[in-house]
C-alpha positions in Angstrom: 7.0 -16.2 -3.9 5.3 -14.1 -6.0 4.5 -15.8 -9.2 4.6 -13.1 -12.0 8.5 -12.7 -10.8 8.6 -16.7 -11.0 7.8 -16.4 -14.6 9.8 -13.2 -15.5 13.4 -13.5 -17.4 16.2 -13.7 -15.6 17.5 -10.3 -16.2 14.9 -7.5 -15.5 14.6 -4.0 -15.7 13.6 -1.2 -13.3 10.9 -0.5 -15.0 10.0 -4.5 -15.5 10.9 -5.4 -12.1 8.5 -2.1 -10.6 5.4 -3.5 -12.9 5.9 -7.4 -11.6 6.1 -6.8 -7.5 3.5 -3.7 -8.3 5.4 -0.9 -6.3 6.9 2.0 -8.8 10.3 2.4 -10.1 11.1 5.4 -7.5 11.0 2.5 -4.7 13.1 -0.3 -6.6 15.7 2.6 -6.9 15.7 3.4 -3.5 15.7 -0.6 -2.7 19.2 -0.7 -4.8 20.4 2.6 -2.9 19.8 1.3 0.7 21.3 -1.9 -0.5 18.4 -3.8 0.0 18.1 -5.0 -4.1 21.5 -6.4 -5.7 21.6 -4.9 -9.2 24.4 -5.3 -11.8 25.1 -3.0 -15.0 25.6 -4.0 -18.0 26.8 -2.0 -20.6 25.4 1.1 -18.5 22.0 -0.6 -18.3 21.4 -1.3 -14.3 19.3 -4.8 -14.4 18.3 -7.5 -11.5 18.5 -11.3 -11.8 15.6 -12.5 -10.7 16.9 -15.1 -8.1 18.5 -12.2 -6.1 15.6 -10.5 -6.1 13.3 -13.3 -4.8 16.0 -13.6 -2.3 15.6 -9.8 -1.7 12.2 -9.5 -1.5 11.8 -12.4 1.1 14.1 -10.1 3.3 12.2 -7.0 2.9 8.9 -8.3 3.9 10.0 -9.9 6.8 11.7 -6.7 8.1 8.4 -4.6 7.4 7.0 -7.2 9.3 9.2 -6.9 12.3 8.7 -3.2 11.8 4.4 -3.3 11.8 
């Protein structure tokens, strides 16, 4: 796991969420749009909780793994 997103809040950005796993907003958005990030909005604000993410993130890297 990676261990900035261990220590981040529970709610995070787009923006805070691209800076922590180090990849840039353009591909957390298009994580959410395949479907492979869970996102909620709140009050018009999209956000991640951070255990869904770890979750999330675990599943990507094993499928670019299958993939290389």
């Amino acid at each position: 796991m990676n261990a900035r997103l261990a220590d981040a809040p529970d709610l995070l950005t787009t923006g805070e969420l691209a800076a922590i796993v180090r990849v840039s907003e353009r591909t957390i958005r298009s994580w959410r749009a395949r479907g492979l990030l869970p996102a909620v909005k709140i009050a018009g604000t999209v956000r991640y909780r951070r255990e869904a993410v770890e979750r999330a993130l675990i599943e990507i890297e094993q499928a670019d793994e299958a993939i290389v």
